[in-house]
N, C-alpha and C positions, 0 to 999 in steps of 0.2 A: 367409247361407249360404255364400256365396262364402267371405270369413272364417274360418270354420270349414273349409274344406275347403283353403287354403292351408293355414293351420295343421296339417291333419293330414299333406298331404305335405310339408311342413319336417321335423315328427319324427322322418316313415318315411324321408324321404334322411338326415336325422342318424343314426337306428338302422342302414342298412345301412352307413355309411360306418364307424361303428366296429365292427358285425360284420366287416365286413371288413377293419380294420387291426388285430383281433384275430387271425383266422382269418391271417395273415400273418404276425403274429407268434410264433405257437404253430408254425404250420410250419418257417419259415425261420431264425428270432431263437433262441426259446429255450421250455424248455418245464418246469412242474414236474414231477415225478416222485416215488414213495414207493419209499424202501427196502423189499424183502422178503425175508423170510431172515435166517441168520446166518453166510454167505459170505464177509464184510469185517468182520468183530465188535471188532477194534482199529479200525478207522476209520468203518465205516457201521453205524449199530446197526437193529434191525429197528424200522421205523415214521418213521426219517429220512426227511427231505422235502428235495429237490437239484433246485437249479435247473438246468435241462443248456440248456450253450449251444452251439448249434449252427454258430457260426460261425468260431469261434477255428480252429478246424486248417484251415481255407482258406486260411489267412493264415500261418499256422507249423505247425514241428513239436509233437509232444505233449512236455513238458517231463518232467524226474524227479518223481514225487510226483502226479502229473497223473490225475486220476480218470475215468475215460474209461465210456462209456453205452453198449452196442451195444442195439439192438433186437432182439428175440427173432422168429426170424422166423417159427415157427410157433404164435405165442400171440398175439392180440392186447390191445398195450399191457402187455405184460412187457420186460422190459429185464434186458443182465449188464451188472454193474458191477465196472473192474478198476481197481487201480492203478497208473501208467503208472513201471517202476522199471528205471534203468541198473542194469544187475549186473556192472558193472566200474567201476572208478577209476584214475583217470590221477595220477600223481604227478611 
C-alpha cells in the first residue's frame, strides 16, 4: 500500500510540475493563435495559425516586415494583427 501511494504522488508532483512550466510558457514565452478575418489577405489568410512570441521586443525594436499581435481588450482571446512597415527610405 505504501507503494502504491508513493507512486501516486510521484505522478501528481510530475503532473503539476509540467502544468506549470506550461502555464509559464503560454504566459510569458509564446503562444499560438488563429487568424480571423480578412484584414491581412496578402499576408495572413483567414484560419492561419501564428506562433506569437512574446519576448523578442523586450530585447529589440520591432523590425521592417515584423507582424506584431495586440490583444483585443475588450474580447476575450481575440487579437489585431499588423505589419510592422518603415514608410520611408534612406538612400
Amino acid at each position: 500500500m505504501n507503494k502504491v501511494l508513493k507512486e501516486f504522488l510521484n505522478t501528481a508532483i510530475y503532473l503539476l510540475c509540467v502544468l506549470g512550466a506550461v502555464w509559464i510558457v503560454i504566459t510569458f514565452v509564446g503562444q499560438r493563435t488563429e487568424v480571423e478575418g480578412a484584414s491581412m489577405e496578402n499576408t495572413l489568410h483567414n484560419g492561419d495559425n501564428l506562433i506569437v512570441d512574446k519576448l523578442s521586443y523586450r530585447f529589440r525594436d520591432p523590425e521592417r516586415f515584423d507582424i506584431i499581435v495586440f490583444p483585443f481588450q475588450y474580447q476575450a482571446n481575440t487579437y489585431y494583427y499588423f505589419c510592422f512597415l518603415h514608410w520611408y527610405f534612406t538612400l
